[in-house]
C-alpha positions, 0 to 999 in steps of 0.5 A, spaced: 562 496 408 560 501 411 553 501 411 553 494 413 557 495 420 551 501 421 547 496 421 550 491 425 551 496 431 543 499 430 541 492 431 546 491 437 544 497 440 537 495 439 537 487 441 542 490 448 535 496 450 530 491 449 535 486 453 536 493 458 528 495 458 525 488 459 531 487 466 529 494 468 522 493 468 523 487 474 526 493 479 522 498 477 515 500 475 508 499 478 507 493 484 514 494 486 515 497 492 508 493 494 509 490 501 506 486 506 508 485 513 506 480 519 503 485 526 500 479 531 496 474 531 494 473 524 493 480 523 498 484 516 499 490 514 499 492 507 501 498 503 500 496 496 501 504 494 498 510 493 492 511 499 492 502 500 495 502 507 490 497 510 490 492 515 488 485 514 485 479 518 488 473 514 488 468 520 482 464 517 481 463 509 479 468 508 482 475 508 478 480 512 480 488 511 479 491 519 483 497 517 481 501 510 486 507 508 490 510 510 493 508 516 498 512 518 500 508 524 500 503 528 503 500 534 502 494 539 499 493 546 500 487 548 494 482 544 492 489 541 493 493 535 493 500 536 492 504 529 491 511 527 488 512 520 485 517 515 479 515 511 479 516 504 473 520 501 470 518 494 465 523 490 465 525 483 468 531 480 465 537 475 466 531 469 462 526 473 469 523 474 468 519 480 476 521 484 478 519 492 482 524 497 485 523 504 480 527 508 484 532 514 480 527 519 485 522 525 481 517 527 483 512 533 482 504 533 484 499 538 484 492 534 483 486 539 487 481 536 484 475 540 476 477 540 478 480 533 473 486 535 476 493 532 473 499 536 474 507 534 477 511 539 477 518 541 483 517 545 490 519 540 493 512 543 499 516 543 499 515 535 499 521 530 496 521 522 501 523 517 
């Protein structure tokens, strides 16, 4: 009889941790905290994690990235999109393994969200590199 009750809270208590585990991994986990949001005129910021803080063009078919990692911040002027951001450097290691680092560099664009024309800038636009 024993033997049969232990068996039977085992397996209740493996059915509630699959259960347990398979709800769990709708909060947590990777993509989770992956993220889009609306800036002006068609334009999105995107984080998808990691160095992927980007702006994108979606206002036509098909999506244009205008801003690539990471952006650091952001902030609009009338039809323009002021963006500070540091570029992502990618080289190869002692192995051969090909690795990306955010470089030390702040670099300064103006988009212009109704010619759709991104200019660099050496001016801060008020906007810092984290």
């Amino acid at each position: 009889m024993t033997f049969n009750k232990n068996v039977k809270f085992f397996l209740s208590s493996l059915v509630i941790l699959i259960i347990l585990v398979i709800l769990g991994s709708f909060f947590i986990g990777p993509g989770v905290l992956d993220f889009d949001d609306e800036i002006i005129n068609g334009y999105r910021y995107f984080d998808t994690g990691g160095y992927e803080k980007l702006i994108v063009y979606t206002g036509n078919e098909q999506n244009v990235m205008c801003i690539k990692s990471q952006v650091s911040e952001f902030k609009i002027d009338g039809d323009k999109i002021l963006v500070a951001r540091r570029p992502v450097e990618y080289f190869k290691d002692s192995n051969g393994n090909s690795r990306s680092r955010l470089t030390d560099d702040c670099e300064y664009w103006v988009i212009d969200t109704k010619n759709h024309l991104n200019k660099k800038t050496s001016d801060t636009l008020g906007l810092h590199c984290k």
